[in-house]
C-alpha positions as CSV (number, residue, x, y, z in Angstrom):
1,X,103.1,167.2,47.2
2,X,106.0,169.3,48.2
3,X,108.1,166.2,50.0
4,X,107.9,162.8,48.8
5,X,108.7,160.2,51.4
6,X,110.2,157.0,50.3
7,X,111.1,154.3,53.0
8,X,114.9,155.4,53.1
9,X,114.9,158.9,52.4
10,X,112.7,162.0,51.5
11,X,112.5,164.3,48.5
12,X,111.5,167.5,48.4
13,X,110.2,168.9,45.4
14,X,108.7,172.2,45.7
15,X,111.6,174.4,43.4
16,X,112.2,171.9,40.8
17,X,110.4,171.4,37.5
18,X,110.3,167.9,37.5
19,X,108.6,166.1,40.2
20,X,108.6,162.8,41.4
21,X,107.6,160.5,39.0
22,X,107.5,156.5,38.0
23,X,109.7,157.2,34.8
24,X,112.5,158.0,37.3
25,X,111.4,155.3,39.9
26,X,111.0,152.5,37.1
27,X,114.5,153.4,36.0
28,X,116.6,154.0,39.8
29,X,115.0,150.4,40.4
30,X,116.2,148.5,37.4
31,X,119.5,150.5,36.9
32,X,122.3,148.0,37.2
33,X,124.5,149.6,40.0
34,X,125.7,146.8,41.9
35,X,129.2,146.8,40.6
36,X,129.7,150.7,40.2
37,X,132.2,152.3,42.2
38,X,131.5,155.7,40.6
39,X,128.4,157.0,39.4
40,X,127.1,160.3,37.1
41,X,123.7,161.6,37.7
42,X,123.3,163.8,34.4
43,X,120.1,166.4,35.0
44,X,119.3,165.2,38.5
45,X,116.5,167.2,39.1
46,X,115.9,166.8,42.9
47,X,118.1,164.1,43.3
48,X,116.0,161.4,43.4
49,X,118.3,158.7,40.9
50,X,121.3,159.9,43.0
51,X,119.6,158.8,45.7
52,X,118.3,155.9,44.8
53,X,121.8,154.7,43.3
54,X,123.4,155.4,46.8
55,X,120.9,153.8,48.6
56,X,120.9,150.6,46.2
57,X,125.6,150.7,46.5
58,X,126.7,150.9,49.5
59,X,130.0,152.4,48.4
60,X,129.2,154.0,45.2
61,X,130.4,157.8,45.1
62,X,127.8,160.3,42.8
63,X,128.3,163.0,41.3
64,X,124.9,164.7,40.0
65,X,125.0,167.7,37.8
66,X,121.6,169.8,37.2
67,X,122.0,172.9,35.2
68,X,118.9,174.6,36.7
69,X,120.0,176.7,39.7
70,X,117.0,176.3,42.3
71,X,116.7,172.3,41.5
72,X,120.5,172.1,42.3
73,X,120.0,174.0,45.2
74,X,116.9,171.3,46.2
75,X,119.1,168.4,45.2
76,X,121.6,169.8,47.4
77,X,119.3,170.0,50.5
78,X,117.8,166.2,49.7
79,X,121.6,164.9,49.6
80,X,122.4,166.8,53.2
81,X,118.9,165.2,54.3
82,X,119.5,161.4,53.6
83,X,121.8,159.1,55.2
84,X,124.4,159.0,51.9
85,X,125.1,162.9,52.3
86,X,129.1,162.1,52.1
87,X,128.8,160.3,49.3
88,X,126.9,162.8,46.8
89,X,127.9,165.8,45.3
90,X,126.0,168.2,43.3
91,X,127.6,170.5,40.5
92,X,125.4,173.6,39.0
93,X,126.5,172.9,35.6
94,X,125.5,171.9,32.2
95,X,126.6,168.7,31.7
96,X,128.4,169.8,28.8
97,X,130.4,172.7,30.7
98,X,130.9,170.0,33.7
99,X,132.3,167.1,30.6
100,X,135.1,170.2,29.9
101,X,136.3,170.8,33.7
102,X,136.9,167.3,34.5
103,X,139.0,163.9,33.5
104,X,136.7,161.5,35.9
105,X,135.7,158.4,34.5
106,X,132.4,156.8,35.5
107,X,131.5,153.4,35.6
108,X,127.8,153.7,35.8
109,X,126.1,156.9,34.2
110,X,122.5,157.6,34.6
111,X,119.9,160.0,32.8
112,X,116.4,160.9,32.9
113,X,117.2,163.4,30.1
114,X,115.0,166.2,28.5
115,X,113.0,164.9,25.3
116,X,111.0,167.0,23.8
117,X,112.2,167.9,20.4
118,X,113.5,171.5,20.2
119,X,111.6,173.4,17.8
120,X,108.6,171.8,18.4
121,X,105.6,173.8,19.9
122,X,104.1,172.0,23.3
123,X,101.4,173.3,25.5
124,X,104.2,173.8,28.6
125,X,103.9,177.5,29.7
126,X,106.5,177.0,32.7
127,X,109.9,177.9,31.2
128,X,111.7,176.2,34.3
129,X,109.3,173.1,33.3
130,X,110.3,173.5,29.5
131,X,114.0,174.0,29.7
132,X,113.9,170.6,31.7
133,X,111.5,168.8,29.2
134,X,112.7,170.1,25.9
135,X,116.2,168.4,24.8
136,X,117.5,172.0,23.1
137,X,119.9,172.7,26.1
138,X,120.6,168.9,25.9
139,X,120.2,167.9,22.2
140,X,120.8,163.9,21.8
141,X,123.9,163.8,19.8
142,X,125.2,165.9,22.6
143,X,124.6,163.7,25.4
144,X,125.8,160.7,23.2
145,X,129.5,162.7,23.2
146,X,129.5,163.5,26.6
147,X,128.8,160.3,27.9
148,X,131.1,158.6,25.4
149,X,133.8,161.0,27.0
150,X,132.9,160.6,30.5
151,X,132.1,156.7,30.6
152,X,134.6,154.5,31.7
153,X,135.7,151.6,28.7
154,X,133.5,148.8,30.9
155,X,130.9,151.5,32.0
156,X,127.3,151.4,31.5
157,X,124.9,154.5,30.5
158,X,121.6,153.6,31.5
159,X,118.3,156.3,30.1
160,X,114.5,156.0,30.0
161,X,113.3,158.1,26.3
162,X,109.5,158.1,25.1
163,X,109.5,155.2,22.8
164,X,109.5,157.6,19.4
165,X,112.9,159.4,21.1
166,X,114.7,156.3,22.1
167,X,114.5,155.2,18.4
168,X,115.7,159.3,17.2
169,X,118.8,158.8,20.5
170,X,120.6,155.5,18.7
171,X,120.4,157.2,15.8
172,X,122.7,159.7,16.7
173,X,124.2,157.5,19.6
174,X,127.8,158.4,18.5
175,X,129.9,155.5,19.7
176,X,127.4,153.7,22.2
177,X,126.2,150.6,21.6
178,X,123.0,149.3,22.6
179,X,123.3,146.6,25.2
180,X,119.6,146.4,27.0
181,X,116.3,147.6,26.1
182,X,113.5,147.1,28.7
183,X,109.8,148.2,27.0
184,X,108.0,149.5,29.7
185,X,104.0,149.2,29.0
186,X,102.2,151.7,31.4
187,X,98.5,150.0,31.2
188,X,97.6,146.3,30.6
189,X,97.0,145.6,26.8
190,X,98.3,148.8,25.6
191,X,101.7,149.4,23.7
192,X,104.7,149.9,25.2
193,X,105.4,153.9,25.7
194,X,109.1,154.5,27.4
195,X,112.0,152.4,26.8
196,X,114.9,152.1,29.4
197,X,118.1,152.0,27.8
198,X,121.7,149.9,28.8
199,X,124.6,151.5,26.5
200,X,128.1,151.1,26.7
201,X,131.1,151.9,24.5
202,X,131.7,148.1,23.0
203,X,129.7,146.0,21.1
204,X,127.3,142.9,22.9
205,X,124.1,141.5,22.4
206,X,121.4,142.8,22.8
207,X,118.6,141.6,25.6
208,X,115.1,143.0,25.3
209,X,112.3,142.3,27.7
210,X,109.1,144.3,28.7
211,X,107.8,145.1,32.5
212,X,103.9,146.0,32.5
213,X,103.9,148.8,35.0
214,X,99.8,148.3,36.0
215,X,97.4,146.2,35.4
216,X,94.1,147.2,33.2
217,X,92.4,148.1,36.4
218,X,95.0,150.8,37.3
219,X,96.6,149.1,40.1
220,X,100.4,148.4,40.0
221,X,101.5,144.8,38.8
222,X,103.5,142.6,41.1
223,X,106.3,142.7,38.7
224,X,106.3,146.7,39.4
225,X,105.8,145.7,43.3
226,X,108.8,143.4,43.5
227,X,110.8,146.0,41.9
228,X,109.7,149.3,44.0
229,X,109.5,147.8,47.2
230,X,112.7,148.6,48.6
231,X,111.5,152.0,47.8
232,X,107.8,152.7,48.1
233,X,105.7,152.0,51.3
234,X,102.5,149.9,51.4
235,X,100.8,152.8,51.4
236,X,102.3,153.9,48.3
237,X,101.2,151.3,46.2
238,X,97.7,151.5,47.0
């Protein structure tokens, strides 16, 4: 679908590469932004964890940066469209170009980044779709830096990988330290196949835990329910 209604705002998604989809949802929902003053949407597609983030803080300010022209220009139109529109800001960088022009500081940064391993050959003919999928414009090490540069010293960088990828990302994590891991299981009794991600630039403990997205029948868990529902209608969930 072209818009995607949530209970607070709307998303329109017809220009952008990546649509709506529960890897974004699961992590706008267990993002922790309730102490974030300032927040960095890195590759915002349309918007959506920008949105979610300002509907979750009342007096959070986000920046979003998408390097893809026509998805910045749909974020752009979502922001005007929900009730938050003077509180987000969208920049037509790459994040690496938008890490040079500025001195901000974020408390909270947020990424549902592009994994695919560059080099590798995957059945994606779109190239709008592939340049957003595939890390080569946004190789690991290079989001590591950039959010080690931009993060405040207390800040959090929260990220949902692949499973595989979030083991290759704190590999070359350069300077962030794992704080969280949440193992998201998409069906019932099988393994665990994204990971959501809490880094910061000082050492803690690390917490794991793991949220079962549905249940073996293929509808969503209460967990998942409790989780969304600030978000998602009824309707949504059936």
């Amino acid at each position: 679908m072209s818009v995607f209604v949530f209970k607070q705002f709307a998303v329109q998604q017809q220009h952008s590469a990546m649509k709506i989809g529960t890897d974004s949802v699961l992590l706008g929902c267990l993002v922790d932004v309730t102490q974030a003053t300032s927040v960095l949407d890195i590759g915002t597609g349309t918007g959506l964890l920008s949105l979610m983030m300002a509907q979750r803080n009342a007096q959070a300010l986000i920046d979003a940066v998408e390097i893809d022209e026509q998805a910045a220009l749909e974020a752009q139109h979502n922001f005007e469209a929900s009730p938050w529109a003077n509180r987000l800001k969208i920049y037509t960088h790459s994040i690496q170009e938008f890490a040079a022009s500025t001195n901000n500081k974020y408390q909270l940064i947020i990424s549902n980044p592009p994994y695919f391993l560059a080099g590798k050959n995957y059945e994606i003919t779109n190239e709008q779709r592939l340049t957003a999928r595939q890390n080569s414009t946004l190789p690991f090490d290079e989001l590591a830096t950039v959010v080690a540069q931009l993060l405040s010293p207390i800040g959090s960088f929260w990220l949902i990988l692949p499973t595989a990828e979030a083991g290759v990302f704190l590999t070359q994590a350069n300077g962030l330290y794992l704080h969280q891991q949440i193992n998201l299981v998409q069906k019932e009794g099988k393994e665990a196949n994204r990971v959501i991600m809490q880094l910061g630039l000082q050492h803690a403990e690390i917490t794991t835990s793991t949220l079962v997205v549905f249940n073996a029948d293929g509808t969503p868990t209460e967990a998942y329910k409790k989780i969304a529902r600030d978000f998602y209608t009824g309707k949504q969930f059936q």
